[in-house]
C-alpha positions in Angstrom: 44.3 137.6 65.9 41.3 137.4 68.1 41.2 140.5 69.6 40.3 143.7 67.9 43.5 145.3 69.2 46.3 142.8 70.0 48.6 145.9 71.6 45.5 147.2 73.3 45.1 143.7 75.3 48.9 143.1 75.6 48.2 146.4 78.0 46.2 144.8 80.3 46.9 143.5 83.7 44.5 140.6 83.2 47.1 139.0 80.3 49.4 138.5 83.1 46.9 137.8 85.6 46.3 134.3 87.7 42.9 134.6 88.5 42.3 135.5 84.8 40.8 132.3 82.6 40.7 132.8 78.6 37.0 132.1 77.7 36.8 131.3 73.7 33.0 131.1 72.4 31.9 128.6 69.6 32.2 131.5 67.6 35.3 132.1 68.3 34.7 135.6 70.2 37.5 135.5 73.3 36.8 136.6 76.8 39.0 137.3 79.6 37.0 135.9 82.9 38.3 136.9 86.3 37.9 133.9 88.6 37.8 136.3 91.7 34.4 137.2 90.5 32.9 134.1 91.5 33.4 134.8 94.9 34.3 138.2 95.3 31.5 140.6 94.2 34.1 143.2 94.2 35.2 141.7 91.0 33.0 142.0 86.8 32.9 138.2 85.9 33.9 140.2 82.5 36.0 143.1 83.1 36.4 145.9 80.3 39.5 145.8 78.7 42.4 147.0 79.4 42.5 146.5 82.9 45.3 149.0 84.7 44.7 148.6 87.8 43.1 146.2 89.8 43.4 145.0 93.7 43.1 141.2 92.9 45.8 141.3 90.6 48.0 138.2 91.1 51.5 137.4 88.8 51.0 134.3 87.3 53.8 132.1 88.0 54.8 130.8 84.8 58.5 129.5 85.7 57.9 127.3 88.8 59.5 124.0 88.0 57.5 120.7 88.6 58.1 118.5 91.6 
């Protein structure tokens, strides 16, 4: 488990997020990076976690069928 608190981070928006990008360190420390940040200043390039509520939130589309 790489997270202190699996059920914690299972809470938060940004697990089910498309603008969120898994950021794993060489030491193996894992980071949730919002993309919007880069061009949004709205938006922490690291938000704390959980995340409940948030105006960029976008459902990733995880059952769109190629072609």
């Amino acid at each position: 488990m790489r997270f202190e608190s699996e059920a914690l981070m299972n809470q938060s928006l940004c697990e089910s997020c498309s603008n969120m990008r898994e950021i794993v360190s060489g030491t193996d420390s894992c980071f949730l990076l919002c993309q919007l940040s880069q061009t949004d200043h709205r938006f922490p390039k690291y938000p704390p976690q959980p995340v409940m509520r948030c105006e960029g939130f976008e459902t990733q589309d995880n059952d769109e069928e190629p072609g």
